[in-house]
C-alpha atoms as one frame of an Amber mdcrd trajectory, in Angstrom:
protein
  49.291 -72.859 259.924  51.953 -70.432 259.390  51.896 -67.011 259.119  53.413
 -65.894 255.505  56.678 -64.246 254.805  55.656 -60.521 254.767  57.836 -60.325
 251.280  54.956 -62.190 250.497  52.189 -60.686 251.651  53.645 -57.620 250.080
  53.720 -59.519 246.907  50.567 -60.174 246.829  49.188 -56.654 247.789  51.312
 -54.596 245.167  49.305 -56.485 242.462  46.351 -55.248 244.049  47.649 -51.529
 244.403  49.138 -51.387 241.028  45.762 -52.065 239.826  44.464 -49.151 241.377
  47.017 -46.639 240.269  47.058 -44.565 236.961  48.973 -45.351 234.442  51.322
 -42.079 235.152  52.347 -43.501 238.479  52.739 -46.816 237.294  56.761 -46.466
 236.313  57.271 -44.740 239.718  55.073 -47.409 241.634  56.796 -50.397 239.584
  60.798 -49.124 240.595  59.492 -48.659 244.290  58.237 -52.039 244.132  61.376
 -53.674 243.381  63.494 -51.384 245.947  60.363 -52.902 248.071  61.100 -56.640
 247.553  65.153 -56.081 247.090  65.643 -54.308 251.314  65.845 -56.283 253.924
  62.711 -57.676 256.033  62.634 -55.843 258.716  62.223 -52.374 256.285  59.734
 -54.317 254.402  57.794 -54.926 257.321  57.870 -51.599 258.105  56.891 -49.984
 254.709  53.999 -52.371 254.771  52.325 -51.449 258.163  52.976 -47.706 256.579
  50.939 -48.706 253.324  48.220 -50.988 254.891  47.634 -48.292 257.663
């Protein structure tokens, strides 16, 4: 089985944390999200160790 693409995982876990946000960081949260998925892989594994951690 292969591991997923951490864009992916990422994907999948910012659902999850934007459920658990208030609604005044949600516009914040949301543009931060897109930088998230837009960067290159490497940063995005990075920032995700950072948020899972």
């Amino acid at each position: 089985m292969n591991p997923k693409p951490i864009s992916e995982i990422v994907k999948e876990n910012a659902s999850e944390l934007v459920s658990q946000l208030s609604i005044s960081e949600f516009s914040y949260w949301t543009e931060y999200k897109v930088t998230w998925c837009e960067d290159a892989s490497t940063i995005l594994e990075e920032q995700a160790i950072e948020e899972t951690f």
